[in-house]
C-alpha positions as CSV (number, residue, x, y, z in Angstrom):
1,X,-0.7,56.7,-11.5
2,X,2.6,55.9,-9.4
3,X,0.0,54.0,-7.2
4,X,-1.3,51.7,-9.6
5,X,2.5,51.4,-11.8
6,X,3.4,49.8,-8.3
7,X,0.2,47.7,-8.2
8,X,1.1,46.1,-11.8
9,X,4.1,45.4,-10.9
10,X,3.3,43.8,-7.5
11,X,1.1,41.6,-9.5
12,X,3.8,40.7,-12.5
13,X,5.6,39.4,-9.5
14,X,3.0,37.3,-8.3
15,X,2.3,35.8,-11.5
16,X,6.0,35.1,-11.8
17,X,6.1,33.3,-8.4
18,X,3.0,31.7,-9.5
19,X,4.6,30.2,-12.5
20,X,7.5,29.0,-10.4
21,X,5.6,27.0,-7.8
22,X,3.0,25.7,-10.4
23,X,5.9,24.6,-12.6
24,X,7.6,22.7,-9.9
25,X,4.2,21.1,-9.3
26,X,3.8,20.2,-13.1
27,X,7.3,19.4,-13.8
28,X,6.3,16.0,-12.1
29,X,7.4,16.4,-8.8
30,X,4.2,14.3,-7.3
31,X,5.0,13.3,-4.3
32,X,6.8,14.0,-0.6
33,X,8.8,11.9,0.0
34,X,9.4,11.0,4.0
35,X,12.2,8.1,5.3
36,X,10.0,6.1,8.2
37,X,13.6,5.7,10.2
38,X,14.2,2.6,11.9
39,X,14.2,0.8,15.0
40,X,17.8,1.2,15.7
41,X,19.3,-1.3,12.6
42,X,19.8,-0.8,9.3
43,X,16.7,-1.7,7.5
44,X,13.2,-1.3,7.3
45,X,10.2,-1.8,5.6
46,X,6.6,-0.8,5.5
47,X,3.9,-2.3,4.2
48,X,0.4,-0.8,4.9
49,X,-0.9,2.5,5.8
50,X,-4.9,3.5,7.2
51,X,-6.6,6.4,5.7
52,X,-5.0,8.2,9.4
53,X,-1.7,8.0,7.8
54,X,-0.5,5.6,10.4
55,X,1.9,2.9,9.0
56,X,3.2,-0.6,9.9
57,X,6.1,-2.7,8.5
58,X,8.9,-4.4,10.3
59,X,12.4,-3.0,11.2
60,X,15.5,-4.2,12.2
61,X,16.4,-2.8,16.3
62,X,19.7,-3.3,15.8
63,X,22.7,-4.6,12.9
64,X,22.8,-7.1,13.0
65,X,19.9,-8.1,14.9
66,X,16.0,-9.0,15.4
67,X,13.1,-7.3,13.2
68,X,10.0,-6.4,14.9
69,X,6.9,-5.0,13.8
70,X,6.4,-1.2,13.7
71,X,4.1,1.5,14.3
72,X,4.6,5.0,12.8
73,X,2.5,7.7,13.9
74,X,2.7,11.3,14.4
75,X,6.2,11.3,13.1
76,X,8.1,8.7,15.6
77,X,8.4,4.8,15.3
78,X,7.1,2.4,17.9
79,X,8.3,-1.0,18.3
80,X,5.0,-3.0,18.7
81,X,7.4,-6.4,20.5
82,X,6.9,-9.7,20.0
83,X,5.0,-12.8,21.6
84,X,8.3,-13.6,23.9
85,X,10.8,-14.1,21.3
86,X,12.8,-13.0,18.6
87,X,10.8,-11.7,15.8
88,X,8.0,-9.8,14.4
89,X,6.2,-8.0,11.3
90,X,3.6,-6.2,10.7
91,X,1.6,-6.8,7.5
92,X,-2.0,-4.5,7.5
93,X,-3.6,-1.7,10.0
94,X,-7.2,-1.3,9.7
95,X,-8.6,2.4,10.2
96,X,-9.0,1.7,14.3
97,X,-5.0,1.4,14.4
98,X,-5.6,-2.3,15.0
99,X,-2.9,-4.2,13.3
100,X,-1.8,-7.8,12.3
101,X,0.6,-9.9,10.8
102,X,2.8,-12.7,12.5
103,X,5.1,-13.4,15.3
104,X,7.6,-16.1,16.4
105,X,6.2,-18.3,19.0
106,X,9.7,-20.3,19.6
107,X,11.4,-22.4,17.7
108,X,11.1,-20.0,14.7
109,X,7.4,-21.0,14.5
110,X,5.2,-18.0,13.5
111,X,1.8,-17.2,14.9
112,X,-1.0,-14.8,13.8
113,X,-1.3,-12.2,16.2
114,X,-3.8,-9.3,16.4
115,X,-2.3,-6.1,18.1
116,X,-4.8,-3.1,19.6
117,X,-3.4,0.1,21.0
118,X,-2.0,-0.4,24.2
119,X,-1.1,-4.0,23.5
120,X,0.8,-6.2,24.3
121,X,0.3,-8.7,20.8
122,X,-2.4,-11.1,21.1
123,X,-1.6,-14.6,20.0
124,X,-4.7,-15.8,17.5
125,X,-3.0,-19.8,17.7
126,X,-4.3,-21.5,14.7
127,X,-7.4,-23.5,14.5
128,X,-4.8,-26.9,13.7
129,X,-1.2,-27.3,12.7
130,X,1.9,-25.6,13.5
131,X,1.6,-21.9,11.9
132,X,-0.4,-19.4,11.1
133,X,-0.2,-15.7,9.2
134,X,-2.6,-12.8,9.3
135,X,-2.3,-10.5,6.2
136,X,-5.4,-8.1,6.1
137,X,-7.8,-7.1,8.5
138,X,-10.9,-4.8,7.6
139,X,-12.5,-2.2,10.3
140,X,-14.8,-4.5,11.2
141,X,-11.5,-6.4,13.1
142,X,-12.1,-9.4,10.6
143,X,-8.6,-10.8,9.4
144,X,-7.4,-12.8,6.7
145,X,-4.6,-15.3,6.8
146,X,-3.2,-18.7,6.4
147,X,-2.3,-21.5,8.1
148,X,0.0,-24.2,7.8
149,X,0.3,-27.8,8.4
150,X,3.1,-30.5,7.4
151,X,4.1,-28.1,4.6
152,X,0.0,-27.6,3.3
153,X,-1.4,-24.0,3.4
154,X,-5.2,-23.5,4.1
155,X,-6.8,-19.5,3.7
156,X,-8.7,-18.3,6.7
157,X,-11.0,-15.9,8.1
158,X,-11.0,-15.0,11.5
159,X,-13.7,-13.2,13.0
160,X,-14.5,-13.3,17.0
161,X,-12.0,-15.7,17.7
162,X,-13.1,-18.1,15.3
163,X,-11.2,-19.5,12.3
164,X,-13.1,-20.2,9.1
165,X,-11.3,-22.9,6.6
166,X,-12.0,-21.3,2.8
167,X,-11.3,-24.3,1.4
168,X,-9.2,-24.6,-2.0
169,X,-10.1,-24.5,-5.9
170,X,-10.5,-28.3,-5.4
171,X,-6.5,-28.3,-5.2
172,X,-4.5,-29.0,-1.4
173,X,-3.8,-25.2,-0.6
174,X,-4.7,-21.9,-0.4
175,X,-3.6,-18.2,0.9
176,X,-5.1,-15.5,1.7
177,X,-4.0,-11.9,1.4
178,X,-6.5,-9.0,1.4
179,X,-9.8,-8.7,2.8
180,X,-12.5,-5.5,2.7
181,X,-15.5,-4.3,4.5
182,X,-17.7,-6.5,3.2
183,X,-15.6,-9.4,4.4
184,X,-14.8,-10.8,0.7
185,X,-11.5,-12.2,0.9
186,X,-8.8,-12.8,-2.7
187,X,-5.7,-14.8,-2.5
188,X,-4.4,-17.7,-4.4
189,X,-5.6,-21.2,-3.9
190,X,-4.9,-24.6,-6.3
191,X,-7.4,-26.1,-8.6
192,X,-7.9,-29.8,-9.2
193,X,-4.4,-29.8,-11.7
194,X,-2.5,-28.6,-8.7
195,X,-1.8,-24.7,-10.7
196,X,-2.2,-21.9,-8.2
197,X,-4.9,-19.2,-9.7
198,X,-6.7,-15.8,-7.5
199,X,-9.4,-16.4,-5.7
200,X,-12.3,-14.2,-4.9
201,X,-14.1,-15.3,-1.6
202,X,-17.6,-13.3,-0.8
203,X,-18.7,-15.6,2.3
204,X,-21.4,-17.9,0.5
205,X,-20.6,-20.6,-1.4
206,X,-17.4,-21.7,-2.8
207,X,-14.0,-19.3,-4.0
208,X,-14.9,-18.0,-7.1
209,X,-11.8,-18.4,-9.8
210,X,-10.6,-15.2,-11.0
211,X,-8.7,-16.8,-14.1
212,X,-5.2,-15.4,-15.7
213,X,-4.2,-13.3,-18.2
214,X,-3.6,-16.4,-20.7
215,X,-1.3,-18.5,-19.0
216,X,-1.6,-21.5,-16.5
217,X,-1.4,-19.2,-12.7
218,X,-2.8,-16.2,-11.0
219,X,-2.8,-14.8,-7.8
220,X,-4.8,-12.2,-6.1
221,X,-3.0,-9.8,-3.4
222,X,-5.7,-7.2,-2.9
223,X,-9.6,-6.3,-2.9
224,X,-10.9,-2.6,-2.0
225,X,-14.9,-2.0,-1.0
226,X,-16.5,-1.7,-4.8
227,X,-15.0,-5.5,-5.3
228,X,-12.5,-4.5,-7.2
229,X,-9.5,-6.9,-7.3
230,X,-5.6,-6.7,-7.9
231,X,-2.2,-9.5,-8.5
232,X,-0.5,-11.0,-10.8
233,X,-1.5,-13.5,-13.6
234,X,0.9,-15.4,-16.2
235,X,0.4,-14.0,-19.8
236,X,0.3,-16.1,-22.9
237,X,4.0,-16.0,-22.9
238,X,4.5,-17.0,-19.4
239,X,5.5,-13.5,-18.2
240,X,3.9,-12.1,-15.1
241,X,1.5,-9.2,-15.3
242,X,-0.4,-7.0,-12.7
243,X,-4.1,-6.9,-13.4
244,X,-7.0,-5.5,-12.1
245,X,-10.6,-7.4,-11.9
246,X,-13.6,-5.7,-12.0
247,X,-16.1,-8.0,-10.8
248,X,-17.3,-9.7,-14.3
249,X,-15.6,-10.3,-17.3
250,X,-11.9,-11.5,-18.1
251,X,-9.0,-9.5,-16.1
252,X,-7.7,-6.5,-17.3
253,X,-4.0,-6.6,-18.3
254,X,-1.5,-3.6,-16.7
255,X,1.4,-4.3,-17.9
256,X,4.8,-6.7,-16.5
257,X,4.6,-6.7,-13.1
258,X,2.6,-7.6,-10.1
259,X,-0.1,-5.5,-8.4
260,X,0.6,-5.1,-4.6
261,X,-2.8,-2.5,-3.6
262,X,-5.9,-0.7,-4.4
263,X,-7.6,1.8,-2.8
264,X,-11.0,2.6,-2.9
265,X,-10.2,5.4,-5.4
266,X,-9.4,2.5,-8.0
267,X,-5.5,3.7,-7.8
268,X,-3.1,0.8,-8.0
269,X,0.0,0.0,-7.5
270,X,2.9,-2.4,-9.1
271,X,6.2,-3.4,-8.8
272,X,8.3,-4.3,-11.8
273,X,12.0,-5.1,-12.7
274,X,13.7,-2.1,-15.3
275,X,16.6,-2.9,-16.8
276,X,17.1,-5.4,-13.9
277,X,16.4,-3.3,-10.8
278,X,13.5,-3.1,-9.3
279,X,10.9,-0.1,-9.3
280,X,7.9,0.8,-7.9
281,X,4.9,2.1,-9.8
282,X,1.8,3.4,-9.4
283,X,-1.7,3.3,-11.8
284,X,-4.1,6.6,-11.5
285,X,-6.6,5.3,-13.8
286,X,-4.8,7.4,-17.1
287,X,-4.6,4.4,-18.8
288,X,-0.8,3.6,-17.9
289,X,1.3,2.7,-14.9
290,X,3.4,5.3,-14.0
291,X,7.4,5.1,-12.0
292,X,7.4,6.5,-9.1
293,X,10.8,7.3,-9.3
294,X,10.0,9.8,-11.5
295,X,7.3,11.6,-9.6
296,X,9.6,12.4,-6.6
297,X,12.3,14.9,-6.4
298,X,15.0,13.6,-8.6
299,X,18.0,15.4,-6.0
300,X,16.3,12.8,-3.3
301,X,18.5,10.7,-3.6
302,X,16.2,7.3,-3.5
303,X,15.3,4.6,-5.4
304,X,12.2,3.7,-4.8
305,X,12.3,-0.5,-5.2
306,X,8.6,-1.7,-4.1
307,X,5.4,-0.4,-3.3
308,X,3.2,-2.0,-1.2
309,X,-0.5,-0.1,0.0
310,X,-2.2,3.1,-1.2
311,X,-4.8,4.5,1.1
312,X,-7.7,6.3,0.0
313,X,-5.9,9.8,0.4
314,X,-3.0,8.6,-2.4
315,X,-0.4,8.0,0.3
316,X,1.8,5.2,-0.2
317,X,3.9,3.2,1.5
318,X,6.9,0.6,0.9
319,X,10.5,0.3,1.1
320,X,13.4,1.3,-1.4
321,X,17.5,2.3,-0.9
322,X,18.1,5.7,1.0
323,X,20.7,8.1,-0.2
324,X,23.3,6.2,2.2
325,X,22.4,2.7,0.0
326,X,20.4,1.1,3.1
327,X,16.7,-0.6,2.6
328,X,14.5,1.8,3.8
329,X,10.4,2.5,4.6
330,X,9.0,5.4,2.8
331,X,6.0,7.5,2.7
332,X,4.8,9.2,0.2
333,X,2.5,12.0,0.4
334,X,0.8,13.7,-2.9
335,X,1.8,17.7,-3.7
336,X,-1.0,19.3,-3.7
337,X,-2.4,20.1,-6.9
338,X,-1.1,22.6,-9.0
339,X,-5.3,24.2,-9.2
340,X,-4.9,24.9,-5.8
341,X,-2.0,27.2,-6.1
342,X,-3.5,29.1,-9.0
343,X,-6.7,29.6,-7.3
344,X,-5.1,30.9,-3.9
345,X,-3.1,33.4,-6.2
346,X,-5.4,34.5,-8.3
347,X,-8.0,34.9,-5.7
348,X,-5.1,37.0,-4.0
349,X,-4.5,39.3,-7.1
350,X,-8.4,39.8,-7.5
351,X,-8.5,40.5,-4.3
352,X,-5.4,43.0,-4.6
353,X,-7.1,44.5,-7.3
354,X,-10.3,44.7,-5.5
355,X,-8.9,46.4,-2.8
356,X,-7.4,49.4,-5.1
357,X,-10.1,50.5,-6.7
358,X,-12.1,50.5,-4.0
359,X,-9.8,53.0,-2.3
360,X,-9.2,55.1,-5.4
361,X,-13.1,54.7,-6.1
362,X,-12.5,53.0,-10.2
């Protein structure tokens, strides 16, 4: 009897530690929350990470200083240089660890480069003009960017060092900003009245006009594999909105804001002004955009300012103010669920239990 007074109590201990970790979990403490450092400066900023968990932004090497683009893997920071002068960011990583974004090339003109493991950065030039941006690239090692000539933007897609114009909405520009595997590219291009609305480009034919959430402009910043597309689009009041686009039909409206990301989960996310600062959010397909400042630990210390890419594991990445009031790259990394814990404890106690009666033969 001693024997099994001792086992109850053992287990009314283990339910009561088993309350207090599943009531951190579920008092909405969502996320870890890791600071990507710096490069030696101040500031820094991230914005993409691959479904490895390795990120890229830019950050400053020194205060004040250059920025250059950034690697972070395995914990440390790699400074990824430049083409020869003074600065560089990082703007996607694909699931290879290749990464783009844009480079000076002198005279504070920026070039597209394309940077494998090992590098150094290749220069992609531009097809004509002065400048050029890459902005996504897909596993495939296909990028999307823009160029720019005399002040006129044009959308590209790059693909074995080739540069494919995508043309306009029958307007004089266009960017581009995400691309996915199957090469379908969304950005923002102008129609024939000269407004800038999102465009959906899947490699035949002419860019498809996603069109707004009532007002005159759109523009798309992200696609994931099932087609589905995310931005901003003026409402009937001429306040900006995130929305998502589904592939037919009118967009779907997500409240103020503008949609940075989605995965291939269908999670977004958003930033927004509150109360005149600005917060990140995130949408998990419960029919609401959610703060993530309120799904970290609130004795953090952060404010979490933008959001800019989700990976298909619910990591996210972006930049917001450290504890010591500096611009800094985060990563967050989801809790596990609280499920997990209960079924590890209970499967514990069963076991426990199990394990008792067997030896007193129950």
């Amino acid at each position: 009897m001693e024997r099994l007074i001792a086992m109850m109590r053992a287990t009314a201990v283990t339910l009561l530690l088993l309350s207090i970790i599943t009531g951190q979990a579920w008092g909405g403490i969502l996320y870890n929350l890791t600071d990507l450092g710096t490069l030696g400066g101040r500031e820094s900023s991230a914005y993409s990470i691959n479904n490895r968990g390795e990120v890229v932004g830019f950050s400053y090497r020194e205060t004040p200083g250059p920025y250059h683009a950034f690697l972070y893997s395995n914990g440390s920071m790699q400074d990824l240089g430049t083409l020869g002068y003074g600065y560089s960011a990082a703007q996607a990583i694909n699931n290879h660890g290749q990464v783009v974004g844009w480079a000076d090339n002198g005279a504070l003109v920026r070039r597209a480069f394309h940077y494998v493991d090992g590098g150094p950065m290749q220069n992609l030039g531009t097809p004509s003009g002065i400048e050029s941006w890459a902005y996504g690239i897909n596993d495939a090692g296909q990028i999307a960017g823009h160029t720019r000539t005399g002040g006129v933007s044009r959308a590209f897609l790059y693909n074995s060092g080739l540069f494919q114009d995508l043309g306009t909405l029958g307007g004089a520009e266009s960017h581009s900003w995400g691309i996915n595997s199957n090469a379908q590219v969304v950005g923002w291009a102008t129609n024939n009245a000269g407004l800038s609305r999102a465009f959906l480009y899947s490699g035949t034919g002419p860019m498809q006009d996603l069109g707004t959430l009532g007002g005159a402009t759109s523009g798309a910043r992200d696609i994931n594999d099932l087609g589905q597309v995310v931005g901003s689009a003026a409402s009937s009041d001429g306040t900006s909105h995130a929305f998502l686009w589904s592939g037919s039909g009118p967009m779907q409206d997500l409240g103020a804001g503008f949609a940075t990301a989605i995965n291939n989960r269908g999670h977004i996310l958003a930033n927004s002004s509150v109360a005149g600062s600005n917060r990140a959010f995130v949408y998990l397909g419960n029919g609401q955009m959610q703060d993530l400042n309120g799904l970290i630990d609130p004795v953090s210390g952060w404010t979490l300012s933008a959001a800019f890419d989700i990976n298909d594991l619910g990591q996210i990445v972006g930049e917001g103010i450290s504890p010591s009031g500096e611009p800094r790259a985060f990563l967050l990394t989801p809790v596990p669920e609280p499920s997990s814990f209960i079924s590890f404890a209970t499967g514990g106690i069963c076991l426990a239990g199990w394990s008792w009666r067997r030896r007193w033969n129950w």
